[in-house]
C-alpha positions in Angstrom: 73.4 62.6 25.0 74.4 64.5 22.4 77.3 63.1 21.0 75.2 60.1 20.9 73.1 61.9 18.6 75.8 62.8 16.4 77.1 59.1 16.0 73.5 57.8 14.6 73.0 60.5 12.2 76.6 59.7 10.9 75.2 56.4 10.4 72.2 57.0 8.6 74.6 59.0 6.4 76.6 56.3 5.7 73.3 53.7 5.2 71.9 56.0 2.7 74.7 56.1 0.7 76.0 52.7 0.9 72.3 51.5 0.4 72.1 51.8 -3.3 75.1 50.2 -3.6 74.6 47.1 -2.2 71.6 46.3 -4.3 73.8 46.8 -7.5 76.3 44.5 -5.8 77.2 40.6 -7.9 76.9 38.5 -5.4 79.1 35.0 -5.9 80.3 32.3 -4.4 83.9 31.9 -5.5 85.7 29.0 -4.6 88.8 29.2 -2.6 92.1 26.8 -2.5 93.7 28.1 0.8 90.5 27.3 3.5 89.0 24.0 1.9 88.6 21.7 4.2 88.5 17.7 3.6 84.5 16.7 2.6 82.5 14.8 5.2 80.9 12.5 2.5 79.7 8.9 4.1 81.2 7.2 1.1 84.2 8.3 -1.2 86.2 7.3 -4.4 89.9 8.0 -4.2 90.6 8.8 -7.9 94.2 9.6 -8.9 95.7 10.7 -12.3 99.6 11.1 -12.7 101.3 13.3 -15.5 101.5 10.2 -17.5 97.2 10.2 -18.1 97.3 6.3 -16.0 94.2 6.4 -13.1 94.6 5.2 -9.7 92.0 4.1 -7.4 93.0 3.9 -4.2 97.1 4.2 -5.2 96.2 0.6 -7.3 96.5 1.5 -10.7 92.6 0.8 -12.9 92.0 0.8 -16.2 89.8 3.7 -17.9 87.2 0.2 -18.7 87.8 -1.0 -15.3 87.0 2.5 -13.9 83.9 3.1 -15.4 82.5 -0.5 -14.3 83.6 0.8 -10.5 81.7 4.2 -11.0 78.6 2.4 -12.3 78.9 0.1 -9.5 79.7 2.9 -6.1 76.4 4.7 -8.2 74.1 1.9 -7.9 75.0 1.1 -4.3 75.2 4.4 -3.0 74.3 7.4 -5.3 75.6 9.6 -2.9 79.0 8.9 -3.0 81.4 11.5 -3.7 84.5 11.4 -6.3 87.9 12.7 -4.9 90.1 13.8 -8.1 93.6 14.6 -7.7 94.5 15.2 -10.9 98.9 16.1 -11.4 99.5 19.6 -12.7 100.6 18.0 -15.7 97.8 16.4 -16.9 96.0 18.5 -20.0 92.1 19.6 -19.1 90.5 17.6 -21.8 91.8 14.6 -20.0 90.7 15.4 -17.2 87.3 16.6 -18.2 87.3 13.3 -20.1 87.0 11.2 -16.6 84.4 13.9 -15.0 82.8 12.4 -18.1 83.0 9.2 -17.0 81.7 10.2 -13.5 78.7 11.7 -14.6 78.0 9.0 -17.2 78.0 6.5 -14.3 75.4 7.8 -12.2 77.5 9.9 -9.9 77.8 13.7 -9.5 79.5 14.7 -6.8 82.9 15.5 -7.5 85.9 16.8 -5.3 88.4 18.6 -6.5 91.9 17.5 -4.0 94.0 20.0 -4.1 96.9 21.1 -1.6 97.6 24.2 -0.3 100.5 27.0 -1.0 103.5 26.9 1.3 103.4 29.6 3.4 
């Protein structure tokens, strides 16, 4: 009995110390690479951009014109639908950022970002 004793007073040792410092803690939700898993979405565009800037939907190469027509399209049937980016290592931000434009100005806000995982 008594060493049982001894263990829960350790305890509430260790919970009033550690007690203030959880409720200082940041809490966030960081994203992480290695454990994503593929998105469950009921409807998805496959949107590709190589290290040249040129879009792909599907693996068929679209216009940026053609693209935007499509988004504003999958947005009115389905508002829901999610966008799968793979966007080449290559490719600067602001172009990038330029067709998450595009998304968002067609009506659709869900946006996944494909990416693979490091060799282990």
């Amino acid at each position: 009995m008594t060493p049982l004793i001894d263990v829960m007073l350790v305890l509430l040792v260790i919970f009033i110390i550690a007690a203030p410092l959880m409720a200082t803690s940041l809490r966030l939700d960081l994203p992480q690479a290695t454990g994503a898993t593929p998105s469950s979405a009921p409807t998805t565009l496959a949107l590709a951009m190589d290290d040249q800037g040129r879009l792909f939907l599907a693996s068929d190469p679209i216009s940026p014109e053609a693209l935007r027509a499509r988004i504003r399209q999958a947005a009115q049937s389905n508002p829901a639908t999610e966008v799968q980016l793979r966007a080449d290592r290559g490719v600067p931000y602001g172009e990038v950022a330029t067709v998450i434009g595009w998304i968002q100005e067609g009506g659709l806000s869900r946006i996944g970002f494909v990416t693979e995982s490091p060799p282990r």
